[in-house]
VEXGUTOR-962210 format. One line per field, with one value per residue (C-alpha): x, y, z; chain; residue in one letter. Coordinates in Angstrom, 2 decimals, decimal comma, always signed. Layout:
% VEXGUTOR-962210
east <- X/...;
north <- Y/...;
up <- Z/...;
chain <- A/...;
resn <- A/...;
This chain:
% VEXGUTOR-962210
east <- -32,45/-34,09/-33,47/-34,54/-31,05/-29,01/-30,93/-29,22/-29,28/-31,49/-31,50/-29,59/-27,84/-24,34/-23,48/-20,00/-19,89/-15,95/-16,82/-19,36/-16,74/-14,28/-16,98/-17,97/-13,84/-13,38/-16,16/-15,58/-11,89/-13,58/-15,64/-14,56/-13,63/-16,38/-19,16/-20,66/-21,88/-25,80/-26,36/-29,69/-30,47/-34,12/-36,02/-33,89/-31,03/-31,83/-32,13/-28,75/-29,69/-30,79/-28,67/-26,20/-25,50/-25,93/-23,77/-20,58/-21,84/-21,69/-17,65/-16,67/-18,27/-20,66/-22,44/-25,83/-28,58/-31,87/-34,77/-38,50/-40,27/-40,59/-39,99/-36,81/-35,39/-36,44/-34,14/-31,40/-31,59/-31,78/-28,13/-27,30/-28,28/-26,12/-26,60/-28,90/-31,39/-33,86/-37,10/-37,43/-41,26/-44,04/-45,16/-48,78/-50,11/-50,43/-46,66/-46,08/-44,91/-41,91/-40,05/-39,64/-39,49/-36,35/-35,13/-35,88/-35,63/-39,06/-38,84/-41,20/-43,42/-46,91/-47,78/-49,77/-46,71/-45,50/-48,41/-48,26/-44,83/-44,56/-47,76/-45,58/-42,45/-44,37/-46,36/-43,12/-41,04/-38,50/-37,16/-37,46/-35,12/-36,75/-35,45/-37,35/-37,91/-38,35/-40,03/-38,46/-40,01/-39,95/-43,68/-43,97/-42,43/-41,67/-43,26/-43,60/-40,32/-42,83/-44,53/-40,82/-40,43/-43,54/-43,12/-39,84/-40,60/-43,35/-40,50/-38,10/-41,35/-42,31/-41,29/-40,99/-38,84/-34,91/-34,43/-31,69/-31,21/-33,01/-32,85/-34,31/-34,45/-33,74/-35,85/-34,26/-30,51/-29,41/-31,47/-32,11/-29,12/-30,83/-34,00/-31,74/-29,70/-33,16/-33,73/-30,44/-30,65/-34,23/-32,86/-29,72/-31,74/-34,26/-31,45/-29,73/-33,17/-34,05/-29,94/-29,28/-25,76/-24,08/-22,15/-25,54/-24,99/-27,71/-27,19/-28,01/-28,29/-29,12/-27,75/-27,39/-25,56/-26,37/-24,86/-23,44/-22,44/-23,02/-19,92/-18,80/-16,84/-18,79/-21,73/-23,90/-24,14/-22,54/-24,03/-24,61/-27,04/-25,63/-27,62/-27,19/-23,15/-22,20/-23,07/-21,12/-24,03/-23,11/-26,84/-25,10/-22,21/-21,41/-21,84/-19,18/-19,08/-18,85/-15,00/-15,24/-13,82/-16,35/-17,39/-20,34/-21,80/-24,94/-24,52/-27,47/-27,44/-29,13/-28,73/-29,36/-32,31/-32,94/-31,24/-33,08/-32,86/-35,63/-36,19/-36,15/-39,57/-40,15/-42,30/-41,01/-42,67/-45,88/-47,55/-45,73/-43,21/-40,06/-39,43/-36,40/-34,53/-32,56/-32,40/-31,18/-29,92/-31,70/-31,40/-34,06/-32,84/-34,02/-35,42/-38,14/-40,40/-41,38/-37,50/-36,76/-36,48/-38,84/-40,54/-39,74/-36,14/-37,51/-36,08/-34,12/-31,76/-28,83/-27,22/-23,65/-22,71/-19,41/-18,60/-19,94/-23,71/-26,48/-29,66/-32,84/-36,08/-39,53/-41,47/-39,47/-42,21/-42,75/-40,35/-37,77/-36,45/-35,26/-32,12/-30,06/-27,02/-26,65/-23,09/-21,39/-19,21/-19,71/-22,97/-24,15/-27,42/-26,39/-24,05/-24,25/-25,62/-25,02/-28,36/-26,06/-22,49/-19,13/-18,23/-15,09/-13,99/-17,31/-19,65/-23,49/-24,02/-26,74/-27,28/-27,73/-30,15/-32,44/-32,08/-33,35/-36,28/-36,83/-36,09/-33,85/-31,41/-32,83/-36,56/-34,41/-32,57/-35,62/-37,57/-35,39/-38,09/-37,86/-37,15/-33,99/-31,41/-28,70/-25,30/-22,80/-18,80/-17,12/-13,46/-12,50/-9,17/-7,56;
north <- -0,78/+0,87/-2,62/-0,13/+1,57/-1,61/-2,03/-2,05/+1,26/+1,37/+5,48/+7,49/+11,10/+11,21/+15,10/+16,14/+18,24/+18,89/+20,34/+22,47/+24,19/+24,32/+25,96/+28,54/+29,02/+30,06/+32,13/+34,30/+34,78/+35,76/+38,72/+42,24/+42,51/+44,97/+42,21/+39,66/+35,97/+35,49/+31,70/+31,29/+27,57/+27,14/+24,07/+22,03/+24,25/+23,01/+19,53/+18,78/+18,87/+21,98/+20,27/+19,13/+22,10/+24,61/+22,96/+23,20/+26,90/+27,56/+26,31/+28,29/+31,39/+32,54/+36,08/+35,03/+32,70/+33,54/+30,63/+30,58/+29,90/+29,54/+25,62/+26,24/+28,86/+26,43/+23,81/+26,21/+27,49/+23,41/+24,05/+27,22/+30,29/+33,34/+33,72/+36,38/+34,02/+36,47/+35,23/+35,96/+35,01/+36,59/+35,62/+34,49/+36,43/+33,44/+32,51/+35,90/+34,95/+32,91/+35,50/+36,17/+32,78/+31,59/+35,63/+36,18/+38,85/+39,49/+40,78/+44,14/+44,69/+46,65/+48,46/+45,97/+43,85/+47,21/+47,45/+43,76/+43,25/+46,65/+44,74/+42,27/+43,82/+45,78/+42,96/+41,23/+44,15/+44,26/+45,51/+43,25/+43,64/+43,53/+44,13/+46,38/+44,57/+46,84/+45,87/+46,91/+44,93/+41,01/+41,78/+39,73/+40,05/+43,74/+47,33/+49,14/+51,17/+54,00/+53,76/+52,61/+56,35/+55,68/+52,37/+53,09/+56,20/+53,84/+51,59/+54,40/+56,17/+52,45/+52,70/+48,76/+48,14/+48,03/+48,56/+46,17/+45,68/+46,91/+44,48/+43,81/+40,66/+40,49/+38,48/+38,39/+38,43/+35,25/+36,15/+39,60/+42,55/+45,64/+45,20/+43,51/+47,02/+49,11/+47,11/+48,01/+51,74/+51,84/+50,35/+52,47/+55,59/+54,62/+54,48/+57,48/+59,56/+58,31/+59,05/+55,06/+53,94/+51,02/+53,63/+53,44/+49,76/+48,39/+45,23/+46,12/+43,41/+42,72/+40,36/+36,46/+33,63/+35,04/+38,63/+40,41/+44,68/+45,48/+45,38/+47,97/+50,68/+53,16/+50,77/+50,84/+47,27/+45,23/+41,69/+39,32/+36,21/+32,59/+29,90/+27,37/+28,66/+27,13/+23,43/+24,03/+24,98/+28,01/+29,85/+32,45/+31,85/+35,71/+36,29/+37,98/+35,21/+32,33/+32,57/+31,43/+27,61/+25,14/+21,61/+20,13/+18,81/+16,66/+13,33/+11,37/+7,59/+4,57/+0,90/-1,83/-4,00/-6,08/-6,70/-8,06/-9,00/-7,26/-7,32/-4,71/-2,72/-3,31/-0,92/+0,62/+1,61/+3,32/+5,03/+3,40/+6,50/+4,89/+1,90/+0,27/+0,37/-2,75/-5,60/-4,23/-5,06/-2,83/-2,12/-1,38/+1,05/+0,97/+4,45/+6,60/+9,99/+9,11/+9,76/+12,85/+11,55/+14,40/+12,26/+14,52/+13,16/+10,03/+10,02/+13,16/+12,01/+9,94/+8,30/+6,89/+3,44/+1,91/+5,44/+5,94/+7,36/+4,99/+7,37/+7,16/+4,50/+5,67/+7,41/+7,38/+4,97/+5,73/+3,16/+2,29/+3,57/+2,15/+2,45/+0,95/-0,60/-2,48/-1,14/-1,48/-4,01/-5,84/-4,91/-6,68/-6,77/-4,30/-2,01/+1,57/+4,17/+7,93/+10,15/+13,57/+13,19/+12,16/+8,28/+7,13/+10,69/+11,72/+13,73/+14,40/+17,91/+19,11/+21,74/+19,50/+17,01/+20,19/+20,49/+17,30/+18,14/+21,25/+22,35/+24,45/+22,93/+25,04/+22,68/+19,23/+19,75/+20,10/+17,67/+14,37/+12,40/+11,55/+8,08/+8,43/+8,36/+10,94/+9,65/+12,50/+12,41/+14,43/+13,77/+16,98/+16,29/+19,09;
up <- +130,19/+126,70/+124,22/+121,59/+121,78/+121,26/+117,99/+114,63/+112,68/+109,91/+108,97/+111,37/+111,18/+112,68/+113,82/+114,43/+117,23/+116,79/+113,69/+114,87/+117,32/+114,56/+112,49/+115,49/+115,98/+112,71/+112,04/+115,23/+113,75/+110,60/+112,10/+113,11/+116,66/+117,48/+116,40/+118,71/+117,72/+118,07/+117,56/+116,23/+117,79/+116,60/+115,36/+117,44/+116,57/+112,93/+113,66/+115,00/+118,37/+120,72/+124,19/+122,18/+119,73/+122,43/+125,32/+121,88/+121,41/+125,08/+125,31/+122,53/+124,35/+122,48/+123,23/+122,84/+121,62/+119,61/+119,60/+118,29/+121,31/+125,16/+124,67/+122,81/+125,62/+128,52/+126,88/+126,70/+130,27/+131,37/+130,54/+133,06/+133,71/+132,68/+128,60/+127,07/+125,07/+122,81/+121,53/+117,82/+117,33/+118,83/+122,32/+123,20/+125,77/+128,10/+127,53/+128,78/+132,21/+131,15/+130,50/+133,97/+134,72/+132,48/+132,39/+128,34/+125,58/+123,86/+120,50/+120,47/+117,43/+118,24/+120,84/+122,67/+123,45/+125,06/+127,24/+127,97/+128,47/+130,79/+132,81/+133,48/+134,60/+137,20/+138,73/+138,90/+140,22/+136,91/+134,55/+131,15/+128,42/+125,13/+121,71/+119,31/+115,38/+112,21/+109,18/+106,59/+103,78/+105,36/+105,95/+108,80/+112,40/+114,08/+113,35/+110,14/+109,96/+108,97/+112,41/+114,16/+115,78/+117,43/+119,30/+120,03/+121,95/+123,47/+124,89/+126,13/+128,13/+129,76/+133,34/+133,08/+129,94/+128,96/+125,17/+125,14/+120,95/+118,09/+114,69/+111,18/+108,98/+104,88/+102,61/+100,22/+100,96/+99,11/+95,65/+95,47/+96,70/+95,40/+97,61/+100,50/+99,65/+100,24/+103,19/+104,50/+103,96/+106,05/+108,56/+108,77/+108,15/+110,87/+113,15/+112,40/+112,44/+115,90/+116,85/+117,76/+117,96/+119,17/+121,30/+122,96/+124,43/+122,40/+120,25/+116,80/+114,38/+110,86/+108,99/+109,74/+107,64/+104,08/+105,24/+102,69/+103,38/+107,08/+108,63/+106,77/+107,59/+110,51/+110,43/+112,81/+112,99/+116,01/+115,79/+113,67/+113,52/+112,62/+112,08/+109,30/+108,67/+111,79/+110,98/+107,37/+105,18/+103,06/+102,54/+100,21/+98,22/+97,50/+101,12/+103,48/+105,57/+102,33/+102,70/+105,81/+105,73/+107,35/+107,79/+107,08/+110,91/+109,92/+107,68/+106,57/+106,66/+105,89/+104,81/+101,81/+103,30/+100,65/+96,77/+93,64/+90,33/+87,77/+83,83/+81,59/+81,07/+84,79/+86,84/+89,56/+93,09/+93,55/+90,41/+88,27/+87,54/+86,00/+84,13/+83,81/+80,70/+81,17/+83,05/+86,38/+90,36/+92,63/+96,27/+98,68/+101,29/+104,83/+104,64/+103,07/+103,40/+107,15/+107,46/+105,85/+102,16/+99,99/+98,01/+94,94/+95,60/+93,08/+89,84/+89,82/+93,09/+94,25/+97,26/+97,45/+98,08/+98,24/+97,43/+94,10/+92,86/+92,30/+91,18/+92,81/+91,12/+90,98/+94,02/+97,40/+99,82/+103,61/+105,01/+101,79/+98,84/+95,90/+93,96/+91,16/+91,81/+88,43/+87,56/+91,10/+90,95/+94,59/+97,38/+100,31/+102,33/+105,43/+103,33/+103,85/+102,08/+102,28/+101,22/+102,32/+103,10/+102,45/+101,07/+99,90/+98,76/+96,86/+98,31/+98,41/+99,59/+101,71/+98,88/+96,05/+98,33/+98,86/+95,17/+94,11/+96,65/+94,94/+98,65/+101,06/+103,49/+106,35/+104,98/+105,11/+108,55/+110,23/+108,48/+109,21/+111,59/+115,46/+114,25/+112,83/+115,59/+116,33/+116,84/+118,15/+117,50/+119,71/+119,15/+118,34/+115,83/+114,10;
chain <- A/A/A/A/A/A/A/A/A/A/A/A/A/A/A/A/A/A/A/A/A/A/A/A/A/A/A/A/A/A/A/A/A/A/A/A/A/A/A/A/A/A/A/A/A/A/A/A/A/A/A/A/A/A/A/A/A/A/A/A/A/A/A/A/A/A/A/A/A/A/A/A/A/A/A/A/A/A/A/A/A/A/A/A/A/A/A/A/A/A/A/A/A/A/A/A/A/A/A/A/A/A/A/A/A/A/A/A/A/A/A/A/A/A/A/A/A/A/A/A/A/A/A/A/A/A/A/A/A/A/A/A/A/A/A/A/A/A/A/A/A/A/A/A/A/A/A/A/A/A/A/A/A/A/A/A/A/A/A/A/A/A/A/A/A/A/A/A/A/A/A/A/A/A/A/A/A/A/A/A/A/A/A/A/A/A/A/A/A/A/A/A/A/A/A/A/A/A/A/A/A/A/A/A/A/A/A/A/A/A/A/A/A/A/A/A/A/A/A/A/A/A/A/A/A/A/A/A/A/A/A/A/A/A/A/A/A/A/A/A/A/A/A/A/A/A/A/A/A/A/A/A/A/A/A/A/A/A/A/A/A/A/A/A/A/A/A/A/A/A/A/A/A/A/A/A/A/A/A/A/A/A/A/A/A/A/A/A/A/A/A/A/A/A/A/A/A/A/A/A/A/A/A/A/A/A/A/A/A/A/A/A/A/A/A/A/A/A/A/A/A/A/A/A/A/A/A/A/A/A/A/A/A/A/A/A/A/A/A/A/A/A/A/A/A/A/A/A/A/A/A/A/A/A/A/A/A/A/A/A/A/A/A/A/A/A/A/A/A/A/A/A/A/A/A/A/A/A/A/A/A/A;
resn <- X/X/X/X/X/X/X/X/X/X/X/X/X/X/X/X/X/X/X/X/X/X/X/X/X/X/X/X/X/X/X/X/X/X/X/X/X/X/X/X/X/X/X/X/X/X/X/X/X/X/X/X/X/X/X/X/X/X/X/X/X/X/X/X/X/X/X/X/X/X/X/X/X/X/X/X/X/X/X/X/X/X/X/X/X/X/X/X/X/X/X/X/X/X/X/X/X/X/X/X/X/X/X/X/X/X/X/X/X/X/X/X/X/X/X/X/X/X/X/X/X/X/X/X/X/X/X/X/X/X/X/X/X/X/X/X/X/X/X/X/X/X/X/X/X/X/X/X/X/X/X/X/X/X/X/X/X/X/X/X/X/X/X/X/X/X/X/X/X/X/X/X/X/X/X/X/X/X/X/X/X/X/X/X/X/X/X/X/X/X/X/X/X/X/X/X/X/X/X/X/X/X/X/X/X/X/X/X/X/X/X/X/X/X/X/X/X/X/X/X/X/X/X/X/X/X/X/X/X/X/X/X/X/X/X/X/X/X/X/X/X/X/X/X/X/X/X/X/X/X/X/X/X/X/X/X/X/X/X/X/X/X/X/X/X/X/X/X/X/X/X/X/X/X/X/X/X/X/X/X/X/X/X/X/X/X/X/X/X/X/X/X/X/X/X/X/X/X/X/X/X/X/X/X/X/X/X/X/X/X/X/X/X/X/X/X/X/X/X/X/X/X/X/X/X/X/X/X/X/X/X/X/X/X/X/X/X/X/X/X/X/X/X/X/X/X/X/X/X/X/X/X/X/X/X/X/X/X/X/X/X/X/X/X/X/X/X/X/X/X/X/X/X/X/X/X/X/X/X/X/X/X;
């Protein structure tokens, strides 16, 4: 029996998976008919849990799953068989075989992946469905949309290869609409030169949470990517998709270990970075950086106990952070406290968290340590 498990919690995350299907529910009702889901399930499906979040996305039927790696698409296919799972980063060439081996989607970018991944299909007797990237200003994954016509002739002449879906990716879609606008237009103009269609059975996608024009009217566009939206984090507030009524799916916990008495003109924590301006009661949580607490979190943040704010004391510490509780009116050794979440009806967002990091939320998801334990609710309520 693991004794470690029957321990007390001292930092844990508690993930709602009713929510998440809620979340998935609603968005799919939120999206034209014509569009299918693409659950993006990477970095551990953002920290909530790759088995966990996938088995949820799997019941609510989604059409397909995009991951990093090989590692992240063997975990998926632990699960069954049966669901198109496309690999958005570049394959080594000595990962190449596991594409026949757990039946992936490579994403095409040069022409040596053509030549590699055609290699492969014919020593192995079949056909492998790949989908073709375009750069249209990310500068990083796919082909120059300049020297697109090229490699995607390249595909269509390999005797070995199924052009299953062609896709870009915006940089900028949450900050910057004009250039996510030029982005757009290559793409749609790169489609239309080389005569591509979703008529054509291809899965043609674009956008992913922070989406904000391509399901317009006659788009071309009949897929979308959704990552962070499904566990409640908005990435884009004037995207199409904002409306869309979520949860939040991931809470962050952790726990008073220890409460003191200090003077005024007292020194908190390492370096010496705030000083207290009155005689004070502090708490020491049970949690720190080699948790998933940014140490620029110290002095500008907050965590909620008993359901009101107590701000954040000098430099967050590996294993504890400080706060003050001077003006909370009753606290006890073992009480709760909420670094993201919901307490007594206030609320810490993920959003404002990443803030105080000077962060993202994708950056703080995936950052919360192997050491703080998962706890999943299920029930799946209203």
């Amino acid at each position: 029996m693991n004794k470690t498990a029957q321990l007390p919690l001292r930092c844990w995350a508690e993930i709602d998976l009713a929510a998440l299907e809620r979340n998935i529910a609603r968005i799919q009702q939120s999206l034209p008919a014509n569009i299918r889901y693409v659950a993006v399930v990477k970095a551990d499906a953002y920290g909530h849990g790759i088995h966990q979040s996938v088995a949820r996305l799997m019941h609510s039927k989604t059409d397909f799953f995009a991951v990093a790696n090989i590692s992240e698409a063997a975990a998926i296919r632990e699960l069954g068989p049966g669901w198109p799972i496309l690999l958005l980063s570049p394959l080594l060439p000595d990962e190449d075989k596991y594409i026949i081996e757990y039946d992936l989607i490579p994403t095409i970018s040069t022409e040596n992946e053509v030549r590699r991944f055609d290699e492969l299909g014919k020593t192995f007797g079949k056909k492998i469905s790949v989908h073709m990237k375009i750069d249209t200003g990310m500068g990083r994954v796919g082909v120059w949309h300049s020297a697109a016509p090229a490699l995607y002739a390249s595909i269509r002449h390999s005797k070995n290869l199924f052009l299953d879906g062609i896709y870009t990716h915006f940089s900028s879609s949450d900050s910057d609409i004009g250039y996510t606008t030029k982005q757009r237009n290559l793409f749609f103009n790169l489609l239309e030169t080389l005569q591509i269609s979703s008529k054509d059975g291809l899965l043609i996608h674009a956008d992913n949470s922070s989406g904000i024009e391509s399901f317009k009217k006659n788009s071309p566009i009949n897929a979308v990517r959704i990552g962070l939206l499904q566990y409640g984090v908005i990435p884009y507030k004037d995207s199409i998709l904002s409306t869309v009524k979520t949860e939040n799916v991931f809470s962050f916990h952790t726990r008073i270990g220890l409460i003191k008495k200090l003077p005024k003109k007292t020194s908190i924590s390492y370096g010496r970075t705030c000083t207290l301006k009155r005689d004070s009661d502090i708490a020491i949580l049970t949690a720190g950086y080699a948790d998933g607490i940014p140490r620029s979190c110290g002095n500008r943040g907050s965590v909620l106990i008993n359901g009101h704010r107590c701000p954040i004391l000098g430099n967050i510490t590996m294993d504890q952070t400080i706060v003050d509780i001077t003006d909370l009116e009753q606290t006890s050794v073992g009480d709760q406290a909420i670094l993201f979440g919901k307490q007594g009806g206030t609320e810490i967002t993920i959003g404002e968290f990443s803030q105080w990091a000077g962060t993202i939320p994708w950056e703080i998801l995936t950052s919360i340590s192997k050491r703080v334990q998962r706890i999943y609710k299920t029930n799946l309520g209203t």
